[in-house]
PDB file of N, CA, C, O and CB in Angstrom:
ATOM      1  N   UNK A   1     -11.526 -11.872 -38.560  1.00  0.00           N
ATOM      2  CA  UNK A   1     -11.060 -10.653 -39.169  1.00  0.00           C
ATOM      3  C   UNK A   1     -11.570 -10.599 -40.603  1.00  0.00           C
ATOM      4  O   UNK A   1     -11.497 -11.339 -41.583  1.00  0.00           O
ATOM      5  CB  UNK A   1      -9.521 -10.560 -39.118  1.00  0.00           C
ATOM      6  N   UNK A   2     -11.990  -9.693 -40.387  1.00  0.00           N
ATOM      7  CA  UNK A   2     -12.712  -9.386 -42.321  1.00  0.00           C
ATOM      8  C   UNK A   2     -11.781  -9.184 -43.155  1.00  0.00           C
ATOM      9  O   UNK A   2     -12.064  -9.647 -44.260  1.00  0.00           O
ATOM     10  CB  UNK A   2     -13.704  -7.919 -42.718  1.00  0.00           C
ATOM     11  N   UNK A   3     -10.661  -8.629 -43.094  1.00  0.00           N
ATOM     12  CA  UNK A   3      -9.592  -8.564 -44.153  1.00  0.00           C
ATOM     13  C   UNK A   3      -8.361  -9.062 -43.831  1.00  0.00           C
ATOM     14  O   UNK A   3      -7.443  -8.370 -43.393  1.00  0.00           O
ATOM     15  CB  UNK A   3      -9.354  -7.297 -44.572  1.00  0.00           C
ATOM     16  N   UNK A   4      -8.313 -10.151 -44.018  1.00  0.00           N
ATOM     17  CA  UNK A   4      -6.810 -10.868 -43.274  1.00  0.00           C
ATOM     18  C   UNK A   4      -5.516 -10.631 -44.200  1.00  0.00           C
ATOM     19  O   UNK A   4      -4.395 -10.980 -43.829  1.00  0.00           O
ATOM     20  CB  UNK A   4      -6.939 -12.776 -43.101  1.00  0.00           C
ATOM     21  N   UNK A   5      -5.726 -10.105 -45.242  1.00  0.00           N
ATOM     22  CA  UNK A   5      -4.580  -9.566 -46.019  1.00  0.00           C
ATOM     23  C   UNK A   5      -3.780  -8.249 -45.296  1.00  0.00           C
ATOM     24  O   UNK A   5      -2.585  -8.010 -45.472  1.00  0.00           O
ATOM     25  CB  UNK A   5      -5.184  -9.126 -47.479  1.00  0.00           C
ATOM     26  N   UNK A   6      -4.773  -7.385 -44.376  1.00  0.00           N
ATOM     27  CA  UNK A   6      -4.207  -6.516 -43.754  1.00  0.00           C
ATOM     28  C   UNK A   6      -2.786  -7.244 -42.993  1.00  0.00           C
ATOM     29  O   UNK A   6      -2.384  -8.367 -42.691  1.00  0.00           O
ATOM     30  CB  UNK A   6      -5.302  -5.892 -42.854  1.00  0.00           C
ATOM     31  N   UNK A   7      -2.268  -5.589 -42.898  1.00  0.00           N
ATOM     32  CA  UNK A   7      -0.742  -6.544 -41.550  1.00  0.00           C
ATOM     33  C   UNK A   7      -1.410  -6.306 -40.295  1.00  0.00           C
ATOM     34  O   UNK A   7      -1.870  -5.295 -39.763  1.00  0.00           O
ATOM     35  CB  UNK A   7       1.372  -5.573 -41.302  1.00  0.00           C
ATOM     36  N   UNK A   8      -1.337  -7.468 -39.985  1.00  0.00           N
ATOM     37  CA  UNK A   8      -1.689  -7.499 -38.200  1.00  0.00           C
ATOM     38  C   UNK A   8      -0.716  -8.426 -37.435  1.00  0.00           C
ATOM     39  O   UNK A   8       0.169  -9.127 -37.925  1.00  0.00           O
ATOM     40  CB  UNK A   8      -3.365  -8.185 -37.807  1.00  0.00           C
ATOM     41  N   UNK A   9      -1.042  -8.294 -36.192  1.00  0.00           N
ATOM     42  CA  UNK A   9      -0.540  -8.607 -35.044  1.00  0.00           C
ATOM     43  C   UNK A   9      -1.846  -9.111 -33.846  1.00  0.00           C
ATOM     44  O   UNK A   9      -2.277  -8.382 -32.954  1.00  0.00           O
ATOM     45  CB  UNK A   9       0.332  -7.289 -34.654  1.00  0.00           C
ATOM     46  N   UNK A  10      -2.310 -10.588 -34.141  1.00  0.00           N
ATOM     47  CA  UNK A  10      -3.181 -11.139 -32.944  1.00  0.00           C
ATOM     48  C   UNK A  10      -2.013 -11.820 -31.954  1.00  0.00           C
ATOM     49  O   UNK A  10      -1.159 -12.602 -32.372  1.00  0.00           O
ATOM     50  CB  UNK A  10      -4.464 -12.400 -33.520  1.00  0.00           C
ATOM     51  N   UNK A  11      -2.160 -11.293 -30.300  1.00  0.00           N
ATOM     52  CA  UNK A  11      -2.035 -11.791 -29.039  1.00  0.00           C
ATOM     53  C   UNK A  11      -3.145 -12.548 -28.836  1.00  0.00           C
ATOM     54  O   UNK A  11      -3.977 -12.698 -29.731  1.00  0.00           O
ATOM     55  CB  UNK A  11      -1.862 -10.833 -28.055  1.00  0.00           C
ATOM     56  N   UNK A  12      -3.260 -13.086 -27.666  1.00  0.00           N
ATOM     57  CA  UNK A  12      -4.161 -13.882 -26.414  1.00  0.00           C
ATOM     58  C   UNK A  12      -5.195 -13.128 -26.175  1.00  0.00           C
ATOM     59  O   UNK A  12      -6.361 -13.486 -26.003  1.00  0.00           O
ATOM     60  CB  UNK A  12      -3.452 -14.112 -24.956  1.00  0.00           C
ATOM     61  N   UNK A  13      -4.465 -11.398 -26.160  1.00  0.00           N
ATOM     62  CA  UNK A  13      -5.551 -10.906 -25.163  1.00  0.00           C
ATOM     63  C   UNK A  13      -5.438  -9.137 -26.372  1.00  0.00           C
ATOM     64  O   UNK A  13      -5.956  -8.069 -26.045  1.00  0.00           O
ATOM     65  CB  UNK A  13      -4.855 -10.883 -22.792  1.00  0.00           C
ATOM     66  N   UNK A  14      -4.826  -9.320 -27.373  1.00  0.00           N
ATOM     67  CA  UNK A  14      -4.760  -8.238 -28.148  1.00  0.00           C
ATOM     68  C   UNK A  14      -4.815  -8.493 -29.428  1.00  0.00           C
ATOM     69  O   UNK A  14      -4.722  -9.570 -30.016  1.00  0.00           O
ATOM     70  CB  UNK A  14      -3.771  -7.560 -27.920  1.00  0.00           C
ATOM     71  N   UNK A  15      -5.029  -7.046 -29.963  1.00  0.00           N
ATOM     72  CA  UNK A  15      -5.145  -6.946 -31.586  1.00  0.00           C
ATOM     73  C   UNK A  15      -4.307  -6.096 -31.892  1.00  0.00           C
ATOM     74  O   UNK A  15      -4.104  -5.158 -31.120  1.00  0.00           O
ATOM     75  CB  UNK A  15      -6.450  -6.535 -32.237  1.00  0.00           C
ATOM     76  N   UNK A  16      -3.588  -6.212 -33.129  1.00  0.00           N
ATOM     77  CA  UNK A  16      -2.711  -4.899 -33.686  1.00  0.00           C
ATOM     78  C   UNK A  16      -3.702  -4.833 -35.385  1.00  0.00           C
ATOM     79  O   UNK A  16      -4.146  -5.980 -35.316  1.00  0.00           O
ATOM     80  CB  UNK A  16      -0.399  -5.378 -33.876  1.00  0.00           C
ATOM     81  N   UNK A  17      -4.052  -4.498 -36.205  1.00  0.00           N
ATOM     82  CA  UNK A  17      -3.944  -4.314 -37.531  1.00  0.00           C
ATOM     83  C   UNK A  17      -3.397  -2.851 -37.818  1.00  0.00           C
ATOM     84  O   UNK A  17      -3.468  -1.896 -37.044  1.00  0.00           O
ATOM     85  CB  UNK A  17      -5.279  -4.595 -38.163  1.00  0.00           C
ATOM     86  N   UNK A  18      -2.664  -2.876 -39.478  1.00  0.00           N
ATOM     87  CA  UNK A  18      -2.524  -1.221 -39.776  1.00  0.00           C
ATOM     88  C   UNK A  18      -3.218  -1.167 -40.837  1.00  0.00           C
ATOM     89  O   UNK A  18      -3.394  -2.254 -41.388  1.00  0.00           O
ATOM     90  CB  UNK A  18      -1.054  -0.516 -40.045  1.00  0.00           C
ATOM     91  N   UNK A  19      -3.608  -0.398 -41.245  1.00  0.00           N
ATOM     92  CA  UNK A  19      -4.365  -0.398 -42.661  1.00  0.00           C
ATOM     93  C   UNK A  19      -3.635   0.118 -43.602  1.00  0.00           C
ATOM     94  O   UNK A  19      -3.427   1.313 -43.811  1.00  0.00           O
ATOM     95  CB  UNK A  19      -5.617   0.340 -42.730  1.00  0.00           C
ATOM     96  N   UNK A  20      -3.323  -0.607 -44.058  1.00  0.00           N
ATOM     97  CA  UNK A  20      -2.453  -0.060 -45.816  1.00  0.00           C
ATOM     98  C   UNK A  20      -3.314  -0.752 -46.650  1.00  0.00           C
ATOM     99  O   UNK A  20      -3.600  -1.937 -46.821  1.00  0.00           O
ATOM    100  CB  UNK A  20      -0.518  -0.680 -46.289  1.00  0.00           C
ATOM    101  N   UNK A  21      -3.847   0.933 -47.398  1.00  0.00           N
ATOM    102  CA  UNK A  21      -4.440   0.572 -48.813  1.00  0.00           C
ATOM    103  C   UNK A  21      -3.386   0.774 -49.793  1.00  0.00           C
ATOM    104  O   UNK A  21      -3.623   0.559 -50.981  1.00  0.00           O
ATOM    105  CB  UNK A  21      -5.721   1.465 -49.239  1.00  0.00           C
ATOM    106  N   UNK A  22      -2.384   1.119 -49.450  1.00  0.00           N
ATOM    107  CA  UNK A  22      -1.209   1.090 -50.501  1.00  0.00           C
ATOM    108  C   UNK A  22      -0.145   0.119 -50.410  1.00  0.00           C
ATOM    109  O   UNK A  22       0.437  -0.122 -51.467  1.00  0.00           O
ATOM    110  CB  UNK A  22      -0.520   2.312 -50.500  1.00  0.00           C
ATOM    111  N   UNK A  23       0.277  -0.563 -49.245  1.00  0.00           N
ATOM    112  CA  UNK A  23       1.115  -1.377 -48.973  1.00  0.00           C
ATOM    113  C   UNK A  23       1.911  -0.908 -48.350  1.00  0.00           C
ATOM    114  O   UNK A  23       2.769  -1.635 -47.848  1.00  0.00           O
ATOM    115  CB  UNK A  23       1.531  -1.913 -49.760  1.00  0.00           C
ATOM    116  N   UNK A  24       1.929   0.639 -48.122  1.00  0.00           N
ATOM    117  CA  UNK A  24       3.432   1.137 -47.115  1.00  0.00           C
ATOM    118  C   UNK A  24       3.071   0.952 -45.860  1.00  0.00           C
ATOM    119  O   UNK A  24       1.980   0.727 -45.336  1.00  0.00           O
ATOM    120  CB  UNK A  24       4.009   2.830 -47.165  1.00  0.00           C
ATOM    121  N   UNK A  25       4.143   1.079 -45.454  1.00  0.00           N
ATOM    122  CA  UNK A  25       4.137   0.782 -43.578  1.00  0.00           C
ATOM    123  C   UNK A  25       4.317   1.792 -42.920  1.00  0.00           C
ATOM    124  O   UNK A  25       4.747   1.799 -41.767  1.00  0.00           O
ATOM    125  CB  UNK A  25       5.255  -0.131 -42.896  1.00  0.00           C
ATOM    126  N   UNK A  26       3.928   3.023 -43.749  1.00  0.00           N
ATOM    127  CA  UNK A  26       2.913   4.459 -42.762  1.00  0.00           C
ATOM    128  C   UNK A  26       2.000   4.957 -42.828  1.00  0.00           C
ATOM    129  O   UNK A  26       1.749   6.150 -43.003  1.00  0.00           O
ATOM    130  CB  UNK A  26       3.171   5.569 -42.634  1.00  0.00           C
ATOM    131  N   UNK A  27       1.073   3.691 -42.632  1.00  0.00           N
ATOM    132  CA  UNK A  27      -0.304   3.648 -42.466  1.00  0.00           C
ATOM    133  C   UNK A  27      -0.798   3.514 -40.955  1.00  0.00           C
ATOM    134  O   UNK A  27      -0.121   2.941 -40.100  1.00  0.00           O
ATOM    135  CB  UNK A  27      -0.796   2.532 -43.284  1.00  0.00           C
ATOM    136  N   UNK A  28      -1.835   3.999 -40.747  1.00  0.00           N
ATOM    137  CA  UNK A  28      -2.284   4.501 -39.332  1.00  0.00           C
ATOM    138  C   UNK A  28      -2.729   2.508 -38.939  1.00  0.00           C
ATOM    139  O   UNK A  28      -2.785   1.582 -39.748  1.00  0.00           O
ATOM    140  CB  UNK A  28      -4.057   6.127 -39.392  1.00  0.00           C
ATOM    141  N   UNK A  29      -2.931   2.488 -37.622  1.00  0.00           N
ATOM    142  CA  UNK A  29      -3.227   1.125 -37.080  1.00  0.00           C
ATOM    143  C   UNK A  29      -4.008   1.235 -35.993  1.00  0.00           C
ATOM    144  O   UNK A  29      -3.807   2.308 -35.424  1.00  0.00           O
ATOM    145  CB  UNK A  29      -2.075   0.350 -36.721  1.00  0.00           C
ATOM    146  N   UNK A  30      -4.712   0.649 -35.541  1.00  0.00           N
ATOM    147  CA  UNK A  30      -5.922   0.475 -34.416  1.00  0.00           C
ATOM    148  C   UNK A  30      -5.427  -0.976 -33.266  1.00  0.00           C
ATOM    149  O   UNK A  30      -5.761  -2.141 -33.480  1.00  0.00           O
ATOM    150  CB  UNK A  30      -7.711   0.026 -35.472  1.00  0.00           C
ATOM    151  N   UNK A  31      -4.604  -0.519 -32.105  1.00  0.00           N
ATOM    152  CA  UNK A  31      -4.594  -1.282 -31.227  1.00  0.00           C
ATOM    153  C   UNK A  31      -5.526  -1.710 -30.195  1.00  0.00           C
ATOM    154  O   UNK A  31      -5.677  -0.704 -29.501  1.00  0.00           O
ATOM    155  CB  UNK A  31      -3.844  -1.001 -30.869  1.00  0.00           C
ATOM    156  N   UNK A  32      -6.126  -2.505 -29.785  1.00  0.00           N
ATOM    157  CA  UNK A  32      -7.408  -2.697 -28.862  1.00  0.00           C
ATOM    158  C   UNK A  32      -6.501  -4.212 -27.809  1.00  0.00           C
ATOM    159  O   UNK A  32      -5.797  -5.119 -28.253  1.00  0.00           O
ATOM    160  CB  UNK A  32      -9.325  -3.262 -30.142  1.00  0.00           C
ATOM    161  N   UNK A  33      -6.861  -3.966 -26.568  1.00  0.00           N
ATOM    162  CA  UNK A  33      -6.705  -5.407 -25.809  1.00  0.00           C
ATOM    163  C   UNK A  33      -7.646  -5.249 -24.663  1.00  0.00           C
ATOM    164  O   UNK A  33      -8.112  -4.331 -23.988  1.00  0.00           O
ATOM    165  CB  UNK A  33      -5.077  -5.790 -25.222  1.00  0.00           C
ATOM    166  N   UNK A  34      -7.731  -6.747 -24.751  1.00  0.00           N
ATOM    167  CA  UNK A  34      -8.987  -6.952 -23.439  1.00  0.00           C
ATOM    168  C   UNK A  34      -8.467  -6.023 -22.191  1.00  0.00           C
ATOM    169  O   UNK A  34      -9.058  -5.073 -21.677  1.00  0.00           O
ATOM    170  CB  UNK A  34      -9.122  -8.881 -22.751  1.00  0.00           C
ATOM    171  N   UNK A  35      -7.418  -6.475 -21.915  1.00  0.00           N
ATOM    172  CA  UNK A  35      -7.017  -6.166 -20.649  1.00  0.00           C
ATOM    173  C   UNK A  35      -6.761  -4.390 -20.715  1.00  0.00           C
ATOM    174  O   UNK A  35      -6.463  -3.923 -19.616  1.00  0.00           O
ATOM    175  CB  UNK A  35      -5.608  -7.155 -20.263  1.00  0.00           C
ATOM    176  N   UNK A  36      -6.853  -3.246 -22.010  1.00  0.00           N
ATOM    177  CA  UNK A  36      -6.851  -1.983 -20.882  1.00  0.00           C
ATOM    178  C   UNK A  36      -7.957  -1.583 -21.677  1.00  0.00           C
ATOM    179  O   UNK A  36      -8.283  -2.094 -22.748  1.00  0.00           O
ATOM    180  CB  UNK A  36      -5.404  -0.755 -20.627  1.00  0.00           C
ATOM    181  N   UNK A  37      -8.813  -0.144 -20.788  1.00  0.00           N
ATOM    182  CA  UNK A  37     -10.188   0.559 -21.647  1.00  0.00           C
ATOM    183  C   UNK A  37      -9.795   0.981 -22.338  1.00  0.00           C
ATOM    184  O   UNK A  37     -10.740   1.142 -23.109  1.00  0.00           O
ATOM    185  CB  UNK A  37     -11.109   1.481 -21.262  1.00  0.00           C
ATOM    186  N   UNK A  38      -8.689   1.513 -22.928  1.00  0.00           N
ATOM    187  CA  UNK A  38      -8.524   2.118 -24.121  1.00  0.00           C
ATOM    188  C   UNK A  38      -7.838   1.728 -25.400  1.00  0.00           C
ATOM    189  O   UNK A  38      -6.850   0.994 -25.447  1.00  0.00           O
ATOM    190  CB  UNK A  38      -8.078   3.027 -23.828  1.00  0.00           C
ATOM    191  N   UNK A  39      -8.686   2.501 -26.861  1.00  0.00           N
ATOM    192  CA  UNK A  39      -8.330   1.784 -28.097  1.00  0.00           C
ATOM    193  C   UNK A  39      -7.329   2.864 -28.185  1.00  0.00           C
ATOM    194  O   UNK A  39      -7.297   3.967 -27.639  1.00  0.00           O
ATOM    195  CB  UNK A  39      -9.484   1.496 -29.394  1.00  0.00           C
ATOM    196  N   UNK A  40      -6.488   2.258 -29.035  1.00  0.00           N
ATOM    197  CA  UNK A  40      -5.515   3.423 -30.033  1.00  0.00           C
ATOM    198  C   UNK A  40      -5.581   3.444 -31.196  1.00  0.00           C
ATOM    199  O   UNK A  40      -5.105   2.524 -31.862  1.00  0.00           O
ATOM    200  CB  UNK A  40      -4.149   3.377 -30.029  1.00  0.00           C
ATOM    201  N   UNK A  41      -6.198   4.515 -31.759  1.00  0.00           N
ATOM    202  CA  UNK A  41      -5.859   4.957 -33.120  1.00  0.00           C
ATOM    203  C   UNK A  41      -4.573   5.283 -33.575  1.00  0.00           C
ATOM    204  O   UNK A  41      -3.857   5.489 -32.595  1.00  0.00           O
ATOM    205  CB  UNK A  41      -6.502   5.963 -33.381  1.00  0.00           C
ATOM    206  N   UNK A  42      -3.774   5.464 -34.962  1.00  0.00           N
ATOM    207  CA  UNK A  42      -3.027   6.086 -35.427  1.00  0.00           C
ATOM    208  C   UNK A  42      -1.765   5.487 -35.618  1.00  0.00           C
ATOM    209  O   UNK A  42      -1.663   4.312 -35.969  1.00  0.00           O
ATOM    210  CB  UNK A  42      -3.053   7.023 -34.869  1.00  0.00           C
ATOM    211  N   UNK A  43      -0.388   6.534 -35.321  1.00  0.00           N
ATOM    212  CA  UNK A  43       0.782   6.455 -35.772  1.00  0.00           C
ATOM    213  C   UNK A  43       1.330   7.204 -35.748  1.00  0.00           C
ATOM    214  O   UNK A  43       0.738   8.276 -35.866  1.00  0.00           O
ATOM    215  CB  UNK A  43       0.954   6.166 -36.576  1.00  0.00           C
ATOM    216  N   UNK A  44       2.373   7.235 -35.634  1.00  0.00           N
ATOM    217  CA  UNK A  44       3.851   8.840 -35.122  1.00  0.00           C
ATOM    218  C   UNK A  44       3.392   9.846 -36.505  1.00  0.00           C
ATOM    219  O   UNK A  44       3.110  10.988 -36.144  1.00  0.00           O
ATOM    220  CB  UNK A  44       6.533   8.154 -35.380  1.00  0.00           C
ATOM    221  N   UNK A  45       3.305   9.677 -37.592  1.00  0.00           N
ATOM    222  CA  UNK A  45       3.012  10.720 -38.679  1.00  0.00           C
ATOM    223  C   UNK A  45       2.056  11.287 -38.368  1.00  0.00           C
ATOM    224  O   UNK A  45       2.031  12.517 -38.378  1.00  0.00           O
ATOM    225  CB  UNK A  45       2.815  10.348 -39.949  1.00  0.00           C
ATOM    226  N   UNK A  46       1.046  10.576 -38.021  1.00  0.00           N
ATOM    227  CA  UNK A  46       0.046  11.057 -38.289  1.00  0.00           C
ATOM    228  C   UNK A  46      -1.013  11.315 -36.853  1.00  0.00           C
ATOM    229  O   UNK A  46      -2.238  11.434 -36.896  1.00  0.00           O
ATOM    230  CB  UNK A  46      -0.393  10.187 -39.364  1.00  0.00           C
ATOM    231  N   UNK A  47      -0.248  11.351 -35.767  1.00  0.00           N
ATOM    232  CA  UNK A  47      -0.261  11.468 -34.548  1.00  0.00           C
ATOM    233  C   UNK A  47      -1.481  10.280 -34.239  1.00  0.00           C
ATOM    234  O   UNK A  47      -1.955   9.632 -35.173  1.00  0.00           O
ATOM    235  CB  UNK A  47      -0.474  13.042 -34.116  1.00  0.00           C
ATOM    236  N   UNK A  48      -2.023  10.034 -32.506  1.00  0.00           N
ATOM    237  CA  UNK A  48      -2.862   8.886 -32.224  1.00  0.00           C
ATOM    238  C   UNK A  48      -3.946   9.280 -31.551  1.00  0.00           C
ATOM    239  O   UNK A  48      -3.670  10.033 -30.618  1.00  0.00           O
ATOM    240  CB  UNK A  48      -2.238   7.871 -31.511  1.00  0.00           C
ATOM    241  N   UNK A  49      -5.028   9.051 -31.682  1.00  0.00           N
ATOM    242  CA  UNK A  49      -6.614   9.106 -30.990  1.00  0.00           C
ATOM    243  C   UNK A  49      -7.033   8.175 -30.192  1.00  0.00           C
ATOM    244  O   UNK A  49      -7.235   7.100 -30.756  1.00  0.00           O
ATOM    245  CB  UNK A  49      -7.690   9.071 -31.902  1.00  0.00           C
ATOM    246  N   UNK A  50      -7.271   8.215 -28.873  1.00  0.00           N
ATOM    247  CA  UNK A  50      -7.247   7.156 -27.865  1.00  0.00           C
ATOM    248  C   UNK A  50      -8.755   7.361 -27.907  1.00  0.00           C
ATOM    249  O   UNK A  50      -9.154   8.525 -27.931  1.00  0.00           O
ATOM    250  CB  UNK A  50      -6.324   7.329 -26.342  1.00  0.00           C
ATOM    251  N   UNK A  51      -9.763   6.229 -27.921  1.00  0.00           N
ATOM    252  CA  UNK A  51     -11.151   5.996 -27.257  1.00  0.00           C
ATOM    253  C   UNK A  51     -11.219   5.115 -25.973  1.00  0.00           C
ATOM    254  O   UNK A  51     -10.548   4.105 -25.761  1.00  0.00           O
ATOM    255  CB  UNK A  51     -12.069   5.327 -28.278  1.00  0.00           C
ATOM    256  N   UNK A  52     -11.920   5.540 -25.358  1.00  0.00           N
ATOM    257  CA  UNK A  52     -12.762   4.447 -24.408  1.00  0.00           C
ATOM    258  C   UNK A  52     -13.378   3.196 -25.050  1.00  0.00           C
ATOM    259  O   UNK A  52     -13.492   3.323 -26.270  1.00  0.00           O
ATOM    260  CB  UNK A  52     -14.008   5.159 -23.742  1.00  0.00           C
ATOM    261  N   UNK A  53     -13.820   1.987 -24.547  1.00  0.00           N
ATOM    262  CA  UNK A  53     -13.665   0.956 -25.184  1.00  0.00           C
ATOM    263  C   UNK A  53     -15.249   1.263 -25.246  1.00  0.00           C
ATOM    264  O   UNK A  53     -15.832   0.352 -25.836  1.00  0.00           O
ATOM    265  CB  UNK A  53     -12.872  -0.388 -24.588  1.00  0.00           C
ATOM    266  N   UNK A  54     -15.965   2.120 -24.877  1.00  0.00           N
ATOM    267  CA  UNK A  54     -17.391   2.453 -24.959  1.00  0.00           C
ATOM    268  C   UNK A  54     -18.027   3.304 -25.771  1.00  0.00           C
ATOM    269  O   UNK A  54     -19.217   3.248 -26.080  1.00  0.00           O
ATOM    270  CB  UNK A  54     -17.741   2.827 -23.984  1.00  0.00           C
ATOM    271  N   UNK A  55     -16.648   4.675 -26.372  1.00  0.00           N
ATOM    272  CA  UNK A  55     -16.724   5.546 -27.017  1.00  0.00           C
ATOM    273  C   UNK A  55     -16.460   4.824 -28.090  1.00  0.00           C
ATOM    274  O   UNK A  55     -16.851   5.415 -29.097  1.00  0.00           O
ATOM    275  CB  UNK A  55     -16.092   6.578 -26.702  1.00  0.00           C
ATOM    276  N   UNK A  56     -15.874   3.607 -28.361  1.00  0.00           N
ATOM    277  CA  UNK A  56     -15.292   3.254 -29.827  1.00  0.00           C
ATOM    278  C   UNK A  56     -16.173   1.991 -30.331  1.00  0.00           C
ATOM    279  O   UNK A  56     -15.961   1.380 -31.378  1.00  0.00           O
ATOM    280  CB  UNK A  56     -13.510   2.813 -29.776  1.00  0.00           C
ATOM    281  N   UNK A  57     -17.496   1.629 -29.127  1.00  0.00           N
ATOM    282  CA  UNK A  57     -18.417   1.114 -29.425  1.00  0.00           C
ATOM    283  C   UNK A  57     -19.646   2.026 -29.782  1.00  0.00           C
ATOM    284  O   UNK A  57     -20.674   1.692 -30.372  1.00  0.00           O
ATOM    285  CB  UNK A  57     -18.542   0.307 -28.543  1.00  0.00           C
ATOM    286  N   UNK A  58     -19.364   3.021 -29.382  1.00  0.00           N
ATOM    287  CA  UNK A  58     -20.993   3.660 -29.791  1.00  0.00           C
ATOM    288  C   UNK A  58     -20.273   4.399 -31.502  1.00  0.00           C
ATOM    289  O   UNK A  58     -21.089   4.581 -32.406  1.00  0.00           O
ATOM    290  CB  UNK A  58     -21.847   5.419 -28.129  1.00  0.00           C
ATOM    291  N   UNK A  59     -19.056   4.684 -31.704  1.00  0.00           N
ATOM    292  CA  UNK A  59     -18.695   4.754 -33.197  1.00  0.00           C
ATOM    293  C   UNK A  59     -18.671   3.833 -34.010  1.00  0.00           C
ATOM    294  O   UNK A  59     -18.840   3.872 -35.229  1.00  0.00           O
ATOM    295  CB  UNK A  59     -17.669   5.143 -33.411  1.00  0.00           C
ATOM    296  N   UNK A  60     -18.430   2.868 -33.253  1.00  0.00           N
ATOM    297  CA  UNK A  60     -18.722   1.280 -34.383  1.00  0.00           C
ATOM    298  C   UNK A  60     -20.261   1.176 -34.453  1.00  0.00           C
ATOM    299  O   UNK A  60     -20.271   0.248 -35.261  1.00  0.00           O
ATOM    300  CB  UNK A  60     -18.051  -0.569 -33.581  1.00  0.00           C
ATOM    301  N   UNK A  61     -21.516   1.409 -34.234  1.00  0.00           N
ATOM    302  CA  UNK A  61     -22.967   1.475 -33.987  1.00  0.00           C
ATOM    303  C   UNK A  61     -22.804   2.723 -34.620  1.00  0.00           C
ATOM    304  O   UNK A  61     -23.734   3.399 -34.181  1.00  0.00           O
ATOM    305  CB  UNK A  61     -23.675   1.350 -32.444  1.00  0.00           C
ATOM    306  N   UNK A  62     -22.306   3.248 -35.218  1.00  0.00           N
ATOM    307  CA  UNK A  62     -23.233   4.492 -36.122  1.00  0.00           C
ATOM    308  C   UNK A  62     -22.387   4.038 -37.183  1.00  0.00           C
ATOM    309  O   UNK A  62     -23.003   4.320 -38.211  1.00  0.00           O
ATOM    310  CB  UNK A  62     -23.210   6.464 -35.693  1.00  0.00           C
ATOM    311  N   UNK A  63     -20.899   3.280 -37.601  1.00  0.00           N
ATOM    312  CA  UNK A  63     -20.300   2.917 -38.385  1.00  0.00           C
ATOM    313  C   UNK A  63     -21.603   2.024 -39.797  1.00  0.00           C
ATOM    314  O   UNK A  63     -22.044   2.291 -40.915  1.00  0.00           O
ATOM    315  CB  UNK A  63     -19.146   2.107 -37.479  1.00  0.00           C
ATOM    316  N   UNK A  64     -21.752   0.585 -38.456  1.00  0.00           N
ATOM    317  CA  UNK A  64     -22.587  -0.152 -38.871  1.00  0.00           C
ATOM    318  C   UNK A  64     -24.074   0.739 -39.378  1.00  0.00           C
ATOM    319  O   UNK A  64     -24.154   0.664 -40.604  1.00  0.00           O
ATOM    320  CB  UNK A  64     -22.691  -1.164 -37.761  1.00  0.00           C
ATOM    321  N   UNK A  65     -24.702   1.170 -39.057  1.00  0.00           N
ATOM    322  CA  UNK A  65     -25.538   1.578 -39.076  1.00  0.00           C
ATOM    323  C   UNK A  65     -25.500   2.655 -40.535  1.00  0.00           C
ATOM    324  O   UNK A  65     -26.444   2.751 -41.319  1.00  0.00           O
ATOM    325  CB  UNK A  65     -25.700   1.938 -37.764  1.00  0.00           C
ATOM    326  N   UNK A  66     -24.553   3.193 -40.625  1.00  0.00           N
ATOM    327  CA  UNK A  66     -24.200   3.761 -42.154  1.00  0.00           C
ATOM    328  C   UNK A  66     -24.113   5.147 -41.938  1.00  0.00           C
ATOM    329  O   UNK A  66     -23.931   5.850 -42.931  1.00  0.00           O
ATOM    330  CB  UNK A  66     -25.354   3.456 -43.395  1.00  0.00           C
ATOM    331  N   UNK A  67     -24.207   5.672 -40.843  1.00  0.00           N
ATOM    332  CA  UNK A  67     -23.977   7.170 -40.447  1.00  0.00           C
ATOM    333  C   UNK A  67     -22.697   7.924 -41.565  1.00  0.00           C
ATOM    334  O   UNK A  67     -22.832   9.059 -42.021  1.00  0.00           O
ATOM    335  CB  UNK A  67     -23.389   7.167 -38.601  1.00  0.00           C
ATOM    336  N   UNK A  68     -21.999   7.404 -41.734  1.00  0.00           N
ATOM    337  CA  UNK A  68     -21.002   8.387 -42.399  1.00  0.00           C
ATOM    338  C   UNK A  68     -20.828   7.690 -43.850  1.00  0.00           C
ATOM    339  O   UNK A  68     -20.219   8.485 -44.566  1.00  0.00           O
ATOM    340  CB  UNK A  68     -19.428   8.546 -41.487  1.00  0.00           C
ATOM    341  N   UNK A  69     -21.087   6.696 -44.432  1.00  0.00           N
ATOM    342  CA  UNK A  69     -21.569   6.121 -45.882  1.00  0.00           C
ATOM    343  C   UNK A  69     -21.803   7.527 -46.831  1.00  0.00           C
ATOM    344  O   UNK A  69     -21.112   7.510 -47.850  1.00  0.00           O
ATOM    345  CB  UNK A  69     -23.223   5.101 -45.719  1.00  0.00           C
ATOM    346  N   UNK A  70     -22.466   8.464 -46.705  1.00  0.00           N
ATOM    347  CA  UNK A  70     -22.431   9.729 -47.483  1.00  0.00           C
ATOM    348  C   UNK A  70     -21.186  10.263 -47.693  1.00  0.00           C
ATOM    349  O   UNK A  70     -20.927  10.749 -48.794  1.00  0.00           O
ATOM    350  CB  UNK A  70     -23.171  10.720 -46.906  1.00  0.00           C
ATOM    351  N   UNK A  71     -20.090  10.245 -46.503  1.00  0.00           N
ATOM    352  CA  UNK A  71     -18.814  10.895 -47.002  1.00  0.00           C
ATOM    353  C   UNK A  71     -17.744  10.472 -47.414  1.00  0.00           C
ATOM    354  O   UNK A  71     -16.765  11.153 -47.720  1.00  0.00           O
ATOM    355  CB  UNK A  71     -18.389  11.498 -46.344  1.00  0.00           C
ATOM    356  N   UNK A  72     -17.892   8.893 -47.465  1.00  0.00           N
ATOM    357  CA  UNK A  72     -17.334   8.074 -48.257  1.00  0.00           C
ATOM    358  C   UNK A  72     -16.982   8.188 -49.744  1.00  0.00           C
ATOM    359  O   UNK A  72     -16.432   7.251 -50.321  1.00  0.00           O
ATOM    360  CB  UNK A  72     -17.969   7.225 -48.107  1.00  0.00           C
TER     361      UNK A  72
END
């Protein structure tokens, strides 16, 4: 994990992190586990975005790649 200061939650077969750049705990979080195809984005505020574990690889490949670095 690249930022282990984040709050997370590692299982066997899962990941929880949330991302707080502020420290509160209504910050959106990204659930992923081996065992189902789909990732979860989000959080009750701020509602959740489900990917395919294929759709959220071809966004991590334009991530890496620097595709959205301009709107940063």
């Amino acid at each position: 994990m690249y930022n282990i200061d984040l709050p997370h939650k590692k299982g066997e077969n899962d990941l929880m992190i949330t991302f707080c750049g502020s420290g509160k705990c209504k910050c959106p979080s990204i659930h992923i586990d081996r065992d189902n195809d789909t990732i979860i984005i989000g959080g009750e505020e701020e509602g959740y975005t489900r990917f395919t574990k294929e759709e959220f690889k071809l966004f991590m490949d334009e991530m890496k790649d620097g595709t959205f670095d301009s709107f940063i």
